[in-house]
N, CA, C and O atoms as a GROMACS GRO file, in nm:
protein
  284
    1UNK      N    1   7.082   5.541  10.334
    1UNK     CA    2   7.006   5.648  10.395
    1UNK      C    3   6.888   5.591  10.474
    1UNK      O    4   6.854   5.644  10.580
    2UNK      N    5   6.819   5.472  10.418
    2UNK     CA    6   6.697   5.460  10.481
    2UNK      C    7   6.739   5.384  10.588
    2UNK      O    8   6.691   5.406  10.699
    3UNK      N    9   6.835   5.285  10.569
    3UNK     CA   10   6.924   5.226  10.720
    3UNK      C   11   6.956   5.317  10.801
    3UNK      O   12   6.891   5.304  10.905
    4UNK      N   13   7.045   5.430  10.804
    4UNK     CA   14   7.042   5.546  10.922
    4UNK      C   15   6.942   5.545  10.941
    4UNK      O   16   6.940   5.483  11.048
    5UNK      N   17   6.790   5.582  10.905
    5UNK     CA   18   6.713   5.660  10.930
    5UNK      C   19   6.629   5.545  11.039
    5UNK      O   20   6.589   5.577  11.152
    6UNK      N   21   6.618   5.450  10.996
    6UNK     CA   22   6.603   5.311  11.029
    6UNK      C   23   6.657   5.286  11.204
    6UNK      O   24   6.586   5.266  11.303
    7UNK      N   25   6.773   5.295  11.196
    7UNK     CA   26   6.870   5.303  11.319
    7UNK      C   27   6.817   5.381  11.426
    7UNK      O   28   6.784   5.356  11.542
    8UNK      N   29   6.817   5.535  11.318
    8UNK     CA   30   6.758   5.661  11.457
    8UNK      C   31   6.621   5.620  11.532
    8UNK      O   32   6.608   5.629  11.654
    9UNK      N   33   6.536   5.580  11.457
    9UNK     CA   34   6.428   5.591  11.484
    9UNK      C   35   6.448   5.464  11.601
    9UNK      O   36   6.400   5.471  11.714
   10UNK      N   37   6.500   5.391  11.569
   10UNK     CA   38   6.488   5.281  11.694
   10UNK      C   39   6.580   5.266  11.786
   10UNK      O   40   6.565   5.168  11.858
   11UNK      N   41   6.705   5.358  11.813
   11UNK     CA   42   6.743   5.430  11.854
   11UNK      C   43   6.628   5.486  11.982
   11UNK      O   44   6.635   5.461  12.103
   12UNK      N   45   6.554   5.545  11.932
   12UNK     CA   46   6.455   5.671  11.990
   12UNK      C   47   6.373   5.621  12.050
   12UNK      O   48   6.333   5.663  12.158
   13UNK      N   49   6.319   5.498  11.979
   13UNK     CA   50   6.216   5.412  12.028
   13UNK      C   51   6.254   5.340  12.173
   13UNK      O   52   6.181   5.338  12.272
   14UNK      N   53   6.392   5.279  12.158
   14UNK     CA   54   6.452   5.248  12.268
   14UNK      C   55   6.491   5.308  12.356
   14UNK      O   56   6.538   5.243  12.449
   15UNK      N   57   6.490   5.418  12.365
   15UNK     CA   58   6.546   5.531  12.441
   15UNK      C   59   6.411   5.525  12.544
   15UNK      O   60   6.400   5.461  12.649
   16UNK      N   61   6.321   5.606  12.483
   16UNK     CA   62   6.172   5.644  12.510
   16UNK      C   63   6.133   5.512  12.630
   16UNK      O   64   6.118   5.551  12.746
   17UNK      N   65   6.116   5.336  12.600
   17UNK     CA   66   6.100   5.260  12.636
   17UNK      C   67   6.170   5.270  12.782
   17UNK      O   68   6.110   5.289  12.888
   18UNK      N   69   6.313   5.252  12.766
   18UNK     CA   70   6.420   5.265  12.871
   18UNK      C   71   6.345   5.350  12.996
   18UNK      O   72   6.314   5.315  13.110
   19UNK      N   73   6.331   5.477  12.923
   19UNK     CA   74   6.336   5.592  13.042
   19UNK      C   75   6.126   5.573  13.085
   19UNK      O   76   6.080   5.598  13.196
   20UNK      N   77   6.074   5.545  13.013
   20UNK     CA   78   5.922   5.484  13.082
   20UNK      C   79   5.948   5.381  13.137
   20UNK      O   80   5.939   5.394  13.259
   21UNK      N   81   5.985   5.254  13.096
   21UNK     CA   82   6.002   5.167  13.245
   21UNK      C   83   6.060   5.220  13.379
   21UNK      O   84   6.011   5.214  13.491
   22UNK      N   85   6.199   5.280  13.328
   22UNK     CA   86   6.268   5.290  13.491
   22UNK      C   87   6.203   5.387  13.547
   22UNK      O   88   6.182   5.381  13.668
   23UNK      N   89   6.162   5.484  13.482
   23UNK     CA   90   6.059   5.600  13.538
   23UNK      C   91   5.946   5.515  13.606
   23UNK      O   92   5.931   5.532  13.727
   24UNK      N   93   5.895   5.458  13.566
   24UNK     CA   94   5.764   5.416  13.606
   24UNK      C   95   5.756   5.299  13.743
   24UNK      O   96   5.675   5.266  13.830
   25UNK      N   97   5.926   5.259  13.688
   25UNK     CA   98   5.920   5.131  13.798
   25UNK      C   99   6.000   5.187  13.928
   25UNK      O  100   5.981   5.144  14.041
   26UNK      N  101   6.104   5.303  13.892
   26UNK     CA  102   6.149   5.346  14.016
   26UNK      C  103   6.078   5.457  14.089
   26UNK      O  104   6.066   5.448  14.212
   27UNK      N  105   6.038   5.542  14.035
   27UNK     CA  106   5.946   5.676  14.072
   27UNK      C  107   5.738   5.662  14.096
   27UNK      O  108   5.651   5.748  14.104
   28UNK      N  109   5.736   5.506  14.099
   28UNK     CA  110   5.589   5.553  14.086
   28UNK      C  111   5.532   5.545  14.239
   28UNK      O  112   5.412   5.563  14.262
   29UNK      N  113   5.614   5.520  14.328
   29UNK     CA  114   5.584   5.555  14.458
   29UNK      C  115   5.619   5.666  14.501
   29UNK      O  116   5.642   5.654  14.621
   30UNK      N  117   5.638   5.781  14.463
   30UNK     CA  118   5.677   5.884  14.552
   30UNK      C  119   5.564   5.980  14.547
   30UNK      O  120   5.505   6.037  14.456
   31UNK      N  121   5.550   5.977  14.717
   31UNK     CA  122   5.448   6.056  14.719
   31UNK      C  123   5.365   6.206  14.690
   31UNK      O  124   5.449   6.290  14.656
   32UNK      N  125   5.283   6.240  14.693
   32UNK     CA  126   5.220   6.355  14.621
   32UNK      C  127   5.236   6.431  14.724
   32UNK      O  128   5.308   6.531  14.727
   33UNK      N  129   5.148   6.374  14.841
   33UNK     CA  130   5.130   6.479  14.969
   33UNK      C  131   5.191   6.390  15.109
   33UNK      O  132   5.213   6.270  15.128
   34UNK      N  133   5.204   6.501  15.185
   34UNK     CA  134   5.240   6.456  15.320
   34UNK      C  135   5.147   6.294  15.372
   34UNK      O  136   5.048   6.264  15.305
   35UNK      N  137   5.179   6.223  15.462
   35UNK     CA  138   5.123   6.110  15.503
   35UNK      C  139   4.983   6.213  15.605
   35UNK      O  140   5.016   6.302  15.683
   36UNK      N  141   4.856   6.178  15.582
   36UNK     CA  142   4.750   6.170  15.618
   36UNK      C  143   4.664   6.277  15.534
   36UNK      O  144   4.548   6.303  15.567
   37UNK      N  145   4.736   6.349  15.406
   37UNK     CA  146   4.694   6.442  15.309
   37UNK      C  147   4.665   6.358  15.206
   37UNK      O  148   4.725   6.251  15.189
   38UNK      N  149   4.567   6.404  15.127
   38UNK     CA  150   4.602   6.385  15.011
   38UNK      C  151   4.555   6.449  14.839
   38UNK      O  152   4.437   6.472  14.813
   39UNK      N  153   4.639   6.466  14.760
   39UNK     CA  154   4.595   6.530  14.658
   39UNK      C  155   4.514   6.600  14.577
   39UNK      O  156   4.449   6.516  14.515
   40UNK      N  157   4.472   6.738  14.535
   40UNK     CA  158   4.369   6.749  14.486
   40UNK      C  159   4.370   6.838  14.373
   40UNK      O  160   4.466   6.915  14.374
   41UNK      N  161   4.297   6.848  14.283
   41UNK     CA  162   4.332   6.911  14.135
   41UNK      C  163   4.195   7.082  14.131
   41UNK      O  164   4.094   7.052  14.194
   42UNK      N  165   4.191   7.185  14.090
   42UNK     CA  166   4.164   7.310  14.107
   42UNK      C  167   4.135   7.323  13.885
   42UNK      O  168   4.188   7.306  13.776
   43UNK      N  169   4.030   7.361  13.948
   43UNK     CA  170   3.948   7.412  13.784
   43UNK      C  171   4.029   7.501  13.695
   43UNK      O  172   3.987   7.537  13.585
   44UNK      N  173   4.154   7.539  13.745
   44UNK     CA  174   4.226   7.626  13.656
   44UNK      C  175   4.370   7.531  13.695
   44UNK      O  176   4.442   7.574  13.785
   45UNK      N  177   4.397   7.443  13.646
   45UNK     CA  178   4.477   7.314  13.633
   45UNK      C  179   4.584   7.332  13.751
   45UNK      O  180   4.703   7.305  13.735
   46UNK      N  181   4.536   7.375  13.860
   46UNK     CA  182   4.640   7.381  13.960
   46UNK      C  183   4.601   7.288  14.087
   46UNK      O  184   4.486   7.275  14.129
   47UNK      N  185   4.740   7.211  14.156
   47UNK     CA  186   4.690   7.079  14.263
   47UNK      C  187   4.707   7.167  14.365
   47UNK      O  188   4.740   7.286  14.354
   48UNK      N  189   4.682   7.097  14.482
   48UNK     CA  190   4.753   7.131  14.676
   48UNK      C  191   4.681   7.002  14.702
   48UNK      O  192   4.611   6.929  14.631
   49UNK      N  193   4.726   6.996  14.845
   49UNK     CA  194   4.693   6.923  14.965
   49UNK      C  195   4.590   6.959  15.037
   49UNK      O  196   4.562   7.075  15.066
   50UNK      N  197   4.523   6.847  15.071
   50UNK     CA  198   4.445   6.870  15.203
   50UNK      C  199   4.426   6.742  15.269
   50UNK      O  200   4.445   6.630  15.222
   51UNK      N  201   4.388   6.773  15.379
   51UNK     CA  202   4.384   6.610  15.510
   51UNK      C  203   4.251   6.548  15.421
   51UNK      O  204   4.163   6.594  15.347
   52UNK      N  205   4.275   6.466  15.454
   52UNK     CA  206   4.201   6.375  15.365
   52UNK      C  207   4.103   6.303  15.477
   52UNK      O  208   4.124   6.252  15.587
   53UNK      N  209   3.942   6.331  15.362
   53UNK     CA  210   3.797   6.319  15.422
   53UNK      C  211   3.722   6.470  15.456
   53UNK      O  212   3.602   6.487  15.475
   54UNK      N  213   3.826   6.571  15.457
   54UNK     CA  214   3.760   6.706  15.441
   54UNK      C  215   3.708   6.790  15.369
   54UNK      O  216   3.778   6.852  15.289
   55UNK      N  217   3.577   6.813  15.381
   55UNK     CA  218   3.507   6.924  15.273
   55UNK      C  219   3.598   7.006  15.219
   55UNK      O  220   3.634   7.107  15.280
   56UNK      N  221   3.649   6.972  15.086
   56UNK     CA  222   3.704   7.077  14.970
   56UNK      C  223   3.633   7.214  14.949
   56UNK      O  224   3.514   7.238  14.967
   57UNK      N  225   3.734   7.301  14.905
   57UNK     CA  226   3.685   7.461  14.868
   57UNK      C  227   3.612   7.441  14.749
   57UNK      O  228   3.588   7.350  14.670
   58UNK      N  229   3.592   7.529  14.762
   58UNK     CA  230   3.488   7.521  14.603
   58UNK      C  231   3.585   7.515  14.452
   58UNK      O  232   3.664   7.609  14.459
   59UNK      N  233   3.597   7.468  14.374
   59UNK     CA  234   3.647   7.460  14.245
   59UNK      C  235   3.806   7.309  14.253
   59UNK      O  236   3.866   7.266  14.154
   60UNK      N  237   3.826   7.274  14.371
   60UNK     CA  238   3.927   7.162  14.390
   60UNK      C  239   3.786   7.031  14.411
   60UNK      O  240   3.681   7.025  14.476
   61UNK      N  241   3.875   6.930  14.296
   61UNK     CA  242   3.851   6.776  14.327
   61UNK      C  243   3.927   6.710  14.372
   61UNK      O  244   4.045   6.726  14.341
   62UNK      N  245   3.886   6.607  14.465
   62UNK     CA  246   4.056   6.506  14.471
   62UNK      C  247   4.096   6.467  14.361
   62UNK      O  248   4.032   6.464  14.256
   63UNK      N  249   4.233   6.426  14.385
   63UNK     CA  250   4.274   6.394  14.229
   63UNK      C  251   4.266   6.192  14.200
   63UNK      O  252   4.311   6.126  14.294
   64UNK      N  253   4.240   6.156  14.143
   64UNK     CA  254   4.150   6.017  14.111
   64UNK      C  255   4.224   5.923  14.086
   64UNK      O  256   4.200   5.805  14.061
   65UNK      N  257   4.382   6.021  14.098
   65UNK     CA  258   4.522   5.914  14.121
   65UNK      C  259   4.601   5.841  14.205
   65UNK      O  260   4.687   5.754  14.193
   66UNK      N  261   4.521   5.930  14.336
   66UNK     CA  262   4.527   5.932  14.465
   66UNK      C  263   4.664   5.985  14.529
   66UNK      O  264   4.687   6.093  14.476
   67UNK      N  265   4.764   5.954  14.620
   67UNK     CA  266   4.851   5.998  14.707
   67UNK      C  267   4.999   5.956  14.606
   67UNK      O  268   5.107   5.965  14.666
   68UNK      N  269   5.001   5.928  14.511
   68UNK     CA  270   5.142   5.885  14.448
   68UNK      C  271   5.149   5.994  14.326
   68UNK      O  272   5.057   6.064  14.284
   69UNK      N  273   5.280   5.989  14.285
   69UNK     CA  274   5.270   6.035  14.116
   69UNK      C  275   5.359   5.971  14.019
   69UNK      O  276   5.454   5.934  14.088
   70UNK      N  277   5.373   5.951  13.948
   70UNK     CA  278   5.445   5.837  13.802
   70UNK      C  279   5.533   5.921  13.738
   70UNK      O  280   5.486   5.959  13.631
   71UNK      N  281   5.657   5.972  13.764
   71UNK     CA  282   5.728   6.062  13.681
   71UNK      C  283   5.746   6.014  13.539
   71UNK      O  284   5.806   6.084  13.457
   0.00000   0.00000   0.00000
């Protein structure tokens, strides 16, 4: 029993590992916003775009991750 249990778990562990590397190593360039936009995050957890260097609306920050995202 504690060998199955043993198995699953690393099993899971390996799984988890697998799909964060290739996630991280194939997807961490794809971009957020159009080329000369870029990302910004809204006080009620919502993003958009804007050209980037322009006075933001009130309650959006850029986002501090910049123009990519890490699936």
């Amino acid at each position: 029993m504690a060998i199955t249990a043993g198995v699953a778990v690393g099993i899971l562990v390996v799984s988890f590992a697998i799909k964060f590397l290739i996630g991280t190593l194939l997807f961490s360039n794809e971009m957020a916003c159009s080329e000369g936009e870029a990302p910004t995050n809204d006080i009620y957890g919502g993003s958009a775009c804007f050209t980037e260097g322009t006075e933001l609306p009130e309650g959006f920050t850029w986002d501090v991750r910049g123009n990519y995202t890490i699936n």
